[in-house]
C-alpha positions as a Markdown table, in Angstrom:
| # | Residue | x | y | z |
|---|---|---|---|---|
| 1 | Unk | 0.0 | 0.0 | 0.0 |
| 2 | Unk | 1.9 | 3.3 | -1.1 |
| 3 | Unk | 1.8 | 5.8 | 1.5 |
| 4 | Unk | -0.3 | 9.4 | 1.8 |
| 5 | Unk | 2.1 | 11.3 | 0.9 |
| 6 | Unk | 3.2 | 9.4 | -2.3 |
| 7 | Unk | -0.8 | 9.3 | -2.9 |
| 8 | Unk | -1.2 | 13.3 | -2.4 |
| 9 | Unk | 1.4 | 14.0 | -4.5 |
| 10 | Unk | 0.7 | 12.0 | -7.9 |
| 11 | Unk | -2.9 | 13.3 | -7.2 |
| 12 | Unk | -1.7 | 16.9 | -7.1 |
| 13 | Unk | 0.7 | 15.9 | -10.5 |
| 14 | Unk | -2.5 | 15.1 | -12.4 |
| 15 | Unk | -4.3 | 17.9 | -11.2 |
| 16 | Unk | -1.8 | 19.9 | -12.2 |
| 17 | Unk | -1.4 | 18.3 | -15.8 |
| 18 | Unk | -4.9 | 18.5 | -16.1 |
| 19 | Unk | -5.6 | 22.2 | -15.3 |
| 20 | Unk | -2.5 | 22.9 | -17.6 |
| 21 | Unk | -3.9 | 20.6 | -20.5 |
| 22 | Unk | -7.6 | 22.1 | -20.7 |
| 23 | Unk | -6.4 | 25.9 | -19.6 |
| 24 | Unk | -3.7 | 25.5 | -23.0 |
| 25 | Unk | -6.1 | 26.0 | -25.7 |
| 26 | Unk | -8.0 | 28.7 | -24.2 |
| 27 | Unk | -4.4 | 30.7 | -23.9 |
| 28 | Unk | -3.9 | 29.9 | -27.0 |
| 29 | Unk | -7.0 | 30.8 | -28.9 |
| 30 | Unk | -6.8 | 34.5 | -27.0 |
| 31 | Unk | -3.5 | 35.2 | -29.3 |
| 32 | Unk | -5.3 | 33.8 | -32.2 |
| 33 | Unk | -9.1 | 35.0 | -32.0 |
| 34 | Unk | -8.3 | 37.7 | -35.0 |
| 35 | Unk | -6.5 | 34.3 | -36.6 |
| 36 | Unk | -8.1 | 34.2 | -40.6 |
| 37 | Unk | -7.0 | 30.2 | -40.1 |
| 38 | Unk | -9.7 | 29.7 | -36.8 |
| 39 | Unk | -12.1 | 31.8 | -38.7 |
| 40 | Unk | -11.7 | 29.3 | -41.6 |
| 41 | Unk | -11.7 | 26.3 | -39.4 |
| 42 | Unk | -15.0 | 27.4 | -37.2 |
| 43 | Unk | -16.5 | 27.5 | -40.5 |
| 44 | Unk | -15.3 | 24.1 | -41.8 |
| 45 | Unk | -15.0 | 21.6 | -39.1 |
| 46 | Unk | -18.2 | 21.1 | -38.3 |
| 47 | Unk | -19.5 | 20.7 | -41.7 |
| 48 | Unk | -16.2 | 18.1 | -42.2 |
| 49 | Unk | -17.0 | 16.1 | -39.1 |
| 50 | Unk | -20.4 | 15.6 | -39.9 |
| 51 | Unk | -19.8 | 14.6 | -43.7 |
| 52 | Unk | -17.6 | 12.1 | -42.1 |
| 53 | Unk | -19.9 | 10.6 | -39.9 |
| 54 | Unk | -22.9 | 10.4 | -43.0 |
| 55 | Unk | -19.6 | 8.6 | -45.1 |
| 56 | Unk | -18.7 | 6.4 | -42.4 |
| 57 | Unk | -22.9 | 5.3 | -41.3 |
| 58 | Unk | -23.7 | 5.4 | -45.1 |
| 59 | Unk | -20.7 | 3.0 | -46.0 |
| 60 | Unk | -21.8 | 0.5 | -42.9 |
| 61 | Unk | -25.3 | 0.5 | -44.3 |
| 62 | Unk | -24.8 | 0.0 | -47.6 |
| 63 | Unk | -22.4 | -2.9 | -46.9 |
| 64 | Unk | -24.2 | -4.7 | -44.7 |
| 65 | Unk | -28.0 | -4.2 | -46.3 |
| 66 | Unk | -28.3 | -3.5 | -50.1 |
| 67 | Unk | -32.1 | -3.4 | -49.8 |
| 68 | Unk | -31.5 | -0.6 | -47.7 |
| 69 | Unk | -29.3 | 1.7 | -49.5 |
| 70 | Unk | -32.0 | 3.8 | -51.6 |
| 71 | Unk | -33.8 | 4.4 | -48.6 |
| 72 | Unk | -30.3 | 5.8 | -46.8 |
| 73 | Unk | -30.1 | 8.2 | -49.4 |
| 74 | Unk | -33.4 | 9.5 | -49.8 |
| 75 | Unk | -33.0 | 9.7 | -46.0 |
| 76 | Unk | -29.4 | 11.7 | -46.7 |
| 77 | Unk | -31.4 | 13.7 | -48.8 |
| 78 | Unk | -34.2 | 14.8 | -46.7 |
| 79 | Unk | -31.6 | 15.8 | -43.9 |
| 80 | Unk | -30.1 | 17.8 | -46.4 |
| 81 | Unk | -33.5 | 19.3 | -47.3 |
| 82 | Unk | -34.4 | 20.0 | -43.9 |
| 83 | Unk | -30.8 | 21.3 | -42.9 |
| 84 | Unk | -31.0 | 24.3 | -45.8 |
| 85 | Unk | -34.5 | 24.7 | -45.4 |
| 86 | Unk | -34.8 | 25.1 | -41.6 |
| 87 | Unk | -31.8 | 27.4 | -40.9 |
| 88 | Unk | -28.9 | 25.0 | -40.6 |
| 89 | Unk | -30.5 | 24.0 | -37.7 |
| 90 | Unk | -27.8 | 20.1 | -37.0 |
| 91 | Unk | -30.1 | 18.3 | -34.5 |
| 92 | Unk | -33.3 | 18.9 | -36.5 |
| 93 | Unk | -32.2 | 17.9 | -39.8 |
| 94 | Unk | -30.3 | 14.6 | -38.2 |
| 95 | Unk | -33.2 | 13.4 | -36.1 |
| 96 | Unk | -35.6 | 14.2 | -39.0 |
| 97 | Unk | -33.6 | 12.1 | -41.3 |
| 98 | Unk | -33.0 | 9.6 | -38.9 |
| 99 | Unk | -36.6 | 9.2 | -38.1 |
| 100 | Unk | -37.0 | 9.1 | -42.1 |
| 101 | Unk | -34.7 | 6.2 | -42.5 |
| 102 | Unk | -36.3 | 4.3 | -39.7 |
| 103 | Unk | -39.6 | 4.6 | -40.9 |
| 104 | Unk | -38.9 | 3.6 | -44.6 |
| 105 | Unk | -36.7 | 0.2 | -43.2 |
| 106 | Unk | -39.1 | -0.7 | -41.1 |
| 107 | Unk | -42.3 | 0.2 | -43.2 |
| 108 | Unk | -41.4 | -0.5 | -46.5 |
């Protein structure tokens, strides 16, 4: 059994690494707020992330049931719909094109 004070101090080490670890980028983004590149990268992550996530559930669907594939991208499409016609609005558009592909598997 390691003693208190070998237990205090590796407990006061990760605190330490911790605070330093999630206080970084918040130092760092004050020097770079006027940054053209985070500008850019607010922008474009988001949209990347989420164009990686349809490639990655569309590719898992479409290998594993054929039958299904038309109906994943008439549900891609309706999210994309909704997306541009709702202001942009992320959790609508997925859960409506979620609930779109659901109901076409199951239904049709």
């Amino acid at each position: 059994m390691p003693s208190t004070s070998y237990v205090i101090t590796v407990l006061a080490i990760v605190f330490a690494l911790t605070f330093a670890l999630r206080a970084l980028p918040f130092a760092v983004l004050r020097t770079l707020r006027g940054s053209a590149l985070v500008r850019h990268l607010s922008v474009w992550m988001p949209v990347g992330i989420l164009a990686i996530l349809a490639v990655t559930a569309l590719h898992g669907t479409i290998t594993r049931d054929p039958h299904g594939t038309g109906y994943a991208l008439l549900a891609v499409a309706v999210t994309i719909g909704v997306h541009l016609a709702f202001g942009r609005r992320t959790i609508l558009s997925v859960g409506i094109g979620t609930a779109v592909y659901v109901v076409l598997l199951n239904t049709l």
